[in-house]
C-alpha positions in Angstrom: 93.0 74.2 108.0 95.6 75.6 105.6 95.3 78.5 102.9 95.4 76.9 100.2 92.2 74.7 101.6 90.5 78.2 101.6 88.1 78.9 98.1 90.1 82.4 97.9 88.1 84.0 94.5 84.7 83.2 95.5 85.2 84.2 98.6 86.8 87.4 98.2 84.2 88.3 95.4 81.3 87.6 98.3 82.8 89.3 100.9 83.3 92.7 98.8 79.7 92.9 97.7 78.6 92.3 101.4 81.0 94.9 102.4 79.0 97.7 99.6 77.2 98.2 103.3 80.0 100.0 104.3 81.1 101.7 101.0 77.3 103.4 101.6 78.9 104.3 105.2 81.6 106.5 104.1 80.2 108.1 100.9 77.0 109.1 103.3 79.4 110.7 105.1 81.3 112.7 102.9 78.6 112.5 99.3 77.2 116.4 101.0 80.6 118.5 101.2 80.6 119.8 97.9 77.1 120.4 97.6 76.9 122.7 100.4 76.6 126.2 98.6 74.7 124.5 95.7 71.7 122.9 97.5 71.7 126.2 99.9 71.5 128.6 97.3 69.4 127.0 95.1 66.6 126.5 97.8 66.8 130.3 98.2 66.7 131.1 95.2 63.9 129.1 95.1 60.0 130.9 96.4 58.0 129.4 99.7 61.3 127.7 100.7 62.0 127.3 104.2 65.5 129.1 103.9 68.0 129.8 106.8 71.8 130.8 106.8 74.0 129.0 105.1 75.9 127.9 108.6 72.0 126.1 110.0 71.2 124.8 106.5 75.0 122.9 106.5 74.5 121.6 110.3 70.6 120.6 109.8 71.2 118.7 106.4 74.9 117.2 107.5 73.9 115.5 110.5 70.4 114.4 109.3 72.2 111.4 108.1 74.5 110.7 111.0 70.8 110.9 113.4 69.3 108.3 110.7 72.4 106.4 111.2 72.4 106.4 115.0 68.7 104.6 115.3 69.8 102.1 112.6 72.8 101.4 113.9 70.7 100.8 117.7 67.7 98.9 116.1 69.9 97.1 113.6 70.2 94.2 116.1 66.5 93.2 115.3 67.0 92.7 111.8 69.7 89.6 112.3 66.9 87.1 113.0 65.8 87.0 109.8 69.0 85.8 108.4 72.3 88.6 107.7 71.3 87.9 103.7 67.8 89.2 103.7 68.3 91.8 106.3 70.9 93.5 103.9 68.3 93.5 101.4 65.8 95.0 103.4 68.1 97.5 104.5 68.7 98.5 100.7 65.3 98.5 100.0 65.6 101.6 102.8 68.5 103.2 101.9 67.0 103.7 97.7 63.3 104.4 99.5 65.5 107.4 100.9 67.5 108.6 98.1 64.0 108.8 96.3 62.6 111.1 98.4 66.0 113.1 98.0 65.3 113.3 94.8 62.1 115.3 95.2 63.6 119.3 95.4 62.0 120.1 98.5 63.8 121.0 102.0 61.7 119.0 104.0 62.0 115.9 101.4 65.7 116.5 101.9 65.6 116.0 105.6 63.7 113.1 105.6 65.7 111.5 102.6 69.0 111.8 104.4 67.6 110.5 107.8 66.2 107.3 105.8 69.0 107.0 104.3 71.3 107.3 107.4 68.7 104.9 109.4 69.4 102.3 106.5 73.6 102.9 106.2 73.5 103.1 110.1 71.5 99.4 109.9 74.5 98.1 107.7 77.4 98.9 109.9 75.7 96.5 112.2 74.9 93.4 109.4 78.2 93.9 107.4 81.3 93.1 110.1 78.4 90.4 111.5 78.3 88.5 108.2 81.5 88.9 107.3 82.9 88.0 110.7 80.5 85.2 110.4 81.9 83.7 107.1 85.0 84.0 106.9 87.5 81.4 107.9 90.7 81.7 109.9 92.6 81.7 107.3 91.6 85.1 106.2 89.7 86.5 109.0 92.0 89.6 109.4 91.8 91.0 105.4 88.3 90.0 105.2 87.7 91.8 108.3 89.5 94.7 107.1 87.4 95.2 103.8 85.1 96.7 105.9 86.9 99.8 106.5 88.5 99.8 103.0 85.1 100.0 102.1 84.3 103.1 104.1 87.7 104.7 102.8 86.6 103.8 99.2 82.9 105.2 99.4 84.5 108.2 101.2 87.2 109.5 98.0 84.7 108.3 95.3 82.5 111.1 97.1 84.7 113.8 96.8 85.8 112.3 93.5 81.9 113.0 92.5 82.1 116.6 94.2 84.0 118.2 91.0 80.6 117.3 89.4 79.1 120.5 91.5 80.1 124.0 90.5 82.0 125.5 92.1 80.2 128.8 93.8 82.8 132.0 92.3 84.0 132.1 88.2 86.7 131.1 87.2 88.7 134.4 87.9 91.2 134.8 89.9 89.8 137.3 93.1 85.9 137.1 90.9 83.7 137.2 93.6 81.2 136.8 91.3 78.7 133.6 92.0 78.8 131.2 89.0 75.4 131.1 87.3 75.6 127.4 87.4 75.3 126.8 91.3 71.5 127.6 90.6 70.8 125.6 87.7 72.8 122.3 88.3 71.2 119.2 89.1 74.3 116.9 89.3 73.3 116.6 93.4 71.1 114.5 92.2 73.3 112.1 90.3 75.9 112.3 93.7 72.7 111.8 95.9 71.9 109.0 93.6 75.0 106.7 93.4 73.8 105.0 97.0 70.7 104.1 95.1 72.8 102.3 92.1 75.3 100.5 94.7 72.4 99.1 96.9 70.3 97.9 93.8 73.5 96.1 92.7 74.4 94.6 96.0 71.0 93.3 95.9 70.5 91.3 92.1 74.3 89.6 93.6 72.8 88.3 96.5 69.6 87.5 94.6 71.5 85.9 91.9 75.2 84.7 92.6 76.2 85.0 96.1 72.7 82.7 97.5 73.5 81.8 100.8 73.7 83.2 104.4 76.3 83.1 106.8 77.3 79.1 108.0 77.0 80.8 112.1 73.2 81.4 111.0 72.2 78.2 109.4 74.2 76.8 112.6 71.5 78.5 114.7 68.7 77.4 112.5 69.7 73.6 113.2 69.7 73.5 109.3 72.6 70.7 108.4 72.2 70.9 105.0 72.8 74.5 104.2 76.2 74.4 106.8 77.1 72.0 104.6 76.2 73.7 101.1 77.6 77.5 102.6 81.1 75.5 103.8 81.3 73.7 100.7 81.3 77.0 98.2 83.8 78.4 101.3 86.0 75.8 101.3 87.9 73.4 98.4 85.7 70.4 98.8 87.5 68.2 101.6 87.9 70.8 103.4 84.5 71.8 103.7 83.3 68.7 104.8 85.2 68.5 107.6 84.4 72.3 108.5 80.7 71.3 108.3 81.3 68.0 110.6 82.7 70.5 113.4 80.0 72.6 113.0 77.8 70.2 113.0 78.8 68.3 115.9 78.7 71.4 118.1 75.7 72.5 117.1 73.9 72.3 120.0 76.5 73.9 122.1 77.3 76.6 119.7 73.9 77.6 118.1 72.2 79.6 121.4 71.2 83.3 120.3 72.0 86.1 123.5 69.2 88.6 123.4 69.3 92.1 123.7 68.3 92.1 127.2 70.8 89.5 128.3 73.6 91.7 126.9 73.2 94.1 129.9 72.9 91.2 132.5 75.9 90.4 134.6 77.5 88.0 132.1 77.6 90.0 129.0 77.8 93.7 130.7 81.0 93.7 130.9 81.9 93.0 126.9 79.0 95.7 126.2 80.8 98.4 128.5 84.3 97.6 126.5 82.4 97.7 123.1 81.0 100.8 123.9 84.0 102.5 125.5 86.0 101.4 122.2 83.5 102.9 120.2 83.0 106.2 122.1 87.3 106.7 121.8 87.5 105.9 118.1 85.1 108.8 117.3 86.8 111.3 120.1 90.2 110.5 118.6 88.7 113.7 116.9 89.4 112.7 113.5 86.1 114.2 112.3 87.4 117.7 113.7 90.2 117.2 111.3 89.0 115.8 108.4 86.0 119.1 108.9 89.5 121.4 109.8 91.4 120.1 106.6 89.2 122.4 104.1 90.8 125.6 106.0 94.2 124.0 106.4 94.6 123.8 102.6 93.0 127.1 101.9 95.4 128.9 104.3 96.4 132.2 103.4 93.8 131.8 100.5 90.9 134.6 100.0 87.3 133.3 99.8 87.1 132.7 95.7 87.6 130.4 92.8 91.1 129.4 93.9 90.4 128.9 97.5 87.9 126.8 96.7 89.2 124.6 94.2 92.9 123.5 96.3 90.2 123.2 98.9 88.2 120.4 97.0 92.0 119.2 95.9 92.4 118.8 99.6 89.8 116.8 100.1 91.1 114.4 97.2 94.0 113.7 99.4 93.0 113.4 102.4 90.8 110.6 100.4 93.9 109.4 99.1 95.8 109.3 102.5 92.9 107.7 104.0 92.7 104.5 101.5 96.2 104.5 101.6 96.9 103.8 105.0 94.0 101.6 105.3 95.3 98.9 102.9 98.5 99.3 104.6 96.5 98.2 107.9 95.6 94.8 106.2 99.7 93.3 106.3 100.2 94.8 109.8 97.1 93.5 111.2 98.0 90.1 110.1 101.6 90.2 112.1 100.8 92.1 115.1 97.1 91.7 115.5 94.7 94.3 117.0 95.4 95.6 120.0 99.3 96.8 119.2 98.1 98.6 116.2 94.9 100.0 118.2 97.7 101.0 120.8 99.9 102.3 117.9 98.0 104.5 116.1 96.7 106.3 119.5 100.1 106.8 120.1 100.8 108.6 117.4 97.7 110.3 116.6 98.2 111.6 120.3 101.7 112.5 119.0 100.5 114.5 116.0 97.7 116.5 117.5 100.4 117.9 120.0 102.2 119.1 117.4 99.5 120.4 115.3 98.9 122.5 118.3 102.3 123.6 118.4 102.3 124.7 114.7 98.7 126.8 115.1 100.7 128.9 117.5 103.8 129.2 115.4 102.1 129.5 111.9 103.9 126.5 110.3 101.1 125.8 107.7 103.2 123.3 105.3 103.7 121.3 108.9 100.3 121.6 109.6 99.6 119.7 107.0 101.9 116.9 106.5 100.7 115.9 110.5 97.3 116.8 109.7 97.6 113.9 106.8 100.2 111.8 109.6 97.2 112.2 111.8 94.5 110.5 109.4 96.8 107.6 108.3 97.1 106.4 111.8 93.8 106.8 112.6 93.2 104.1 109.6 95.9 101.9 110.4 95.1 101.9 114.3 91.0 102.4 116.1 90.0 103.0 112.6 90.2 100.0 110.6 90.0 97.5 113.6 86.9 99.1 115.7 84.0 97.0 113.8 86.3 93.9 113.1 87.2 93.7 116.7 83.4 94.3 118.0 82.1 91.5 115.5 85.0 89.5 117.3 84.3 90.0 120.8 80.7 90.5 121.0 77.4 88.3 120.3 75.5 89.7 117.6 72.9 91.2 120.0 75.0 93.6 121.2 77.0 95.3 117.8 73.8 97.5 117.9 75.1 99.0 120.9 78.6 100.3 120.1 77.7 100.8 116.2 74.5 103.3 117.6 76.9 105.0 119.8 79.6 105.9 117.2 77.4 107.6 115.5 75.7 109.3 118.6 79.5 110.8 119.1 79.5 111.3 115.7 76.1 113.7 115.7 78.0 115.4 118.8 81.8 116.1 116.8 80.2 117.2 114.2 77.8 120.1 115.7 80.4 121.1 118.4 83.9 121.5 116.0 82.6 124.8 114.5 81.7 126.2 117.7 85.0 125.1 119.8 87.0 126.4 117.4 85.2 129.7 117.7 85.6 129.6 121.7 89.3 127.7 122.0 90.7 128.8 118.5 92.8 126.1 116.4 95.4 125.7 119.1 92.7 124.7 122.1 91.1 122.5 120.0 94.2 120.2 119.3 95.2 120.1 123.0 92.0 119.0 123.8 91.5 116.1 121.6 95.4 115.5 122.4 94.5 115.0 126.2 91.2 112.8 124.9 93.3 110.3 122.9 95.8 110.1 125.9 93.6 108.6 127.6 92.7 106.7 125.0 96.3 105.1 124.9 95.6 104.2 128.8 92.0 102.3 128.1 93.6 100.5 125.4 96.5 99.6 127.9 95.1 98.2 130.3 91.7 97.4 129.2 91.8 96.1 126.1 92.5 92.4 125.0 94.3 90.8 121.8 92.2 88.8 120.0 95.0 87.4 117.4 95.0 83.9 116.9 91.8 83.1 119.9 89.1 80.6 118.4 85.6 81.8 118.9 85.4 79.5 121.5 88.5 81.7 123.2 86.9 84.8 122.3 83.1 84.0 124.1 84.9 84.3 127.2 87.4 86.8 126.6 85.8 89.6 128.4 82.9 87.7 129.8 81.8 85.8 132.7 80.3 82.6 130.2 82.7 79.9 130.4 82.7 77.5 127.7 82.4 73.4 128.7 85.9 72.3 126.5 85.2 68.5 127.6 81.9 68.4 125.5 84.7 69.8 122.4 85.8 67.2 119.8 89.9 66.5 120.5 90.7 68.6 118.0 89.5 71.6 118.5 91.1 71.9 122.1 94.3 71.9 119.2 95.6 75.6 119.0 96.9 75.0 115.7 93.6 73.4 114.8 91.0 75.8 116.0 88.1 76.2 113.7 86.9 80.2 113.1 90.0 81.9 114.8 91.3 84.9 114.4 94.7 83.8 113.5 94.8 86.8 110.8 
């Protein structure tokens, strides 16, 4: 099939309000940073609270949302039966149950909000690189692939873009240590707590309304000819979905089996789920949550606690935002001409590369180097592991097992976050980068020699790319044995 056979605009348009999933991902993530020392001081201020320092309430409510994430993300699997469509609308029928019960000012209420709403974000980061890897032809399989993380970059700035709503803590006096009266009487958390609420009720009425149909790999499991046919014909310019829907058709029966969960740790798919897994554990050890968390002192250095500390510390943030979209967009050209592992490869490389010399400059005090490979640091993380990790697992893997990896990148998640405070207490800045240098060293060498390209494979390539299932290519129409003619590869 060529581009131009492709129904670009409608297909674009879909794939951007399936990939909202991910948009909820990264402003999760991030939507809690500047509401720190709001939400803290306002429950003490407020009577029969259950108060604790500031440094217990951060970790508790922070990583309530990666935990919530982690059992979505593990149980998401079980949703996929039901069809990729309705199980995204179930999952936002989750993610606004928990913003409600933010909503109510109470500390347990808090708690239990964020860990619904993680369980339902953590649930999408499963469905939203399945559908999409699902959908979208070879054409554009790269980009469309890519929205995914462009999403999570996206939700991630538009949350610290929402943080100047919050107060900031001193007056606005230079050396004031003075609290602003406004921390305690603010409620715009609950318009940044809100915006997930808003996002999934919109993603929602467009599936409900305009974008109708599921993905053309589950009506091919359902044995349901007609909708392949209607799904491929609103995908593709009208000949061209007809003859897309004849190959899928005719390969129905060999194409349309479902792996189960428990086949994915049997001796045919064990070895795909170990990869997975492995790729998942390295993207989230590459450390870049240690320097995203890092950043806020890094641009405060030489600062005293106050009003202007805290502001170029918020600016900070709005960069690093900046940086991270940035590079992330420029991942989508690249990933088109080089494919996935050289840029997986690449970005280790240098993020390896940055973090030794961010340790050098913690020892020599270089703070304006600091933070030019700080930001180096964060732009290849986006144009290598981070960009690629949920395209590549929605390529490899059968849908059973993106549960697996998914859960586990937020498990590492969970354990980042809650041990970067304390290492930097026992190792100081300077231990801290050496040890994540050594981590994504070997990172380089598991992408090496482990990992596979999966540029330009069919999906018939890529069943047997890392497993022991071998396909039976003489029961294959002529044409699809054609490498220039493959239907569903990765060519992008």
């Amino acid at each position: 099939l060529e581009m131009n056979k492709v129904n670009h605009i409608y297909l674009i348009l879909w794939m951007i309000v399936i990939s909202l999933g991910m948009f909820q991902f990264g402003y999760g993530n991030a939507s809690f940073s500047n509401l720190q020392q709001v939400l803290f001081f306002q429950y003490q201020d407020a009577k029969g609270e259950v108060i604790s320092t500031q440094k217990n309430f951060n970790s508790v409510v922070t990583t309530a949302v990666p935990a919530g994430a982690a059992i979505g993300a593990f149980t998401g699997g079980f949703f996929t039966p039901l069809g990729r469509r309705p199980a995204i609308m179930i999952t936002n029928v989750i993610i606004v149950a928990g913003v409600g019960v933010t909503m109510i000012f109470n500390f347990y209420a808090l708690i239990i909000g964020r860990i619904l709403f993680g369980y339902g974000i953590g649930v999408m980061t499963v469905l939203t690189p399945l559908f999409i890897s699902e959908t979208s032809p070879v054409e554009v399989a790269g980009p469309m692939g890519s929205l995914s993380q462009i999403m999570v970059t996206v939700g991630i700035m538009i949350a610290y873009m929402f943080g100047f709503l919050a107060p900031i803590r001193y007056l606005d006096k230079e050396g004031d240590p003075e609290m602003n009266p406004d921390v305690l009487t603010t409620q715009s958390w609950r318009i940044i707590f809100a915006v997930p609420a808003a996002i999934s009720i919109f993603q929602t009425l467009m599936l409900l309304v305009v974008f109708r149909y599921d993905t053309p790999k589950f009506y091919q499991q359902k044995g349901d000819r007609d909708m392949i046919k209607a799904v491929n014909a609103v995908i593709y310019k009208e000949k061209s979905g007809e003859e897309q829907s004849e190959n899928l058709v005719q390969n129905e029966d060999d194409n349309a089996e479902r792996v189960t969960l428990g086949e994915m740790f049997g001796s045919v798919y064990r070895y795909v789920l170990i990869i997975g897994s492995l790729l998942a554990m390295f993207q989230q050890m590459t450390g870049i949550n240690m320097v995203i968390f890092y950043s806020n002192v890094i641009f405060t250095q030489g600062l005293d606690e106050g009003y202007t500390a805290e502001t170029k510390a918020r600016i900070g943030t709005i960069i690093v935002g900046v940086v991270n979209l940035a590079a992330t967009v420029v991942a989508i050209p690249l990933l088109a001409k080089f494919g996935r592992k050289i840029l997986m490869l690449s970005g280790h490389f240098m993020m390896t590369v940055s973090l030794a010399v961010l340790g050098v400059f913690a020892i020599t005090g270089f703070s304006t180097g600091t933070i030019i490979f700080t930001l180096v640091f964060i732009a290849f993380f986006e144009i290598g592991v981070g960009s690629i990790l949920f395209l590549y697992l929605a390529e490899i893997m059968p849908e059973a097992g993106l549960s697996i990896p998914s859960g586990i990148c937020w498990v590492f998640t969970i354990i980042i976050g809650l041990i970067t405070p304390n290492l930097f207490d026992w190792l100081k800045a300077t231990g801290v980068y050496f040890v994540f240098t050594g981590i994504n060293f070997v990172g380089i060498l598991f992408i090496l020699f482990l990992i596979k390209e999966t540029k330009g494979k069919s999906k018939i390539e890529l069943e047997s790319l890392y497993t022991q299932k071998r396909r039976n290519y003489q029961s294959l129409p002529e044409e699809q044995l054609n490498s220039s003619e493959r239907p569903m590869s990765t060519d992008l």
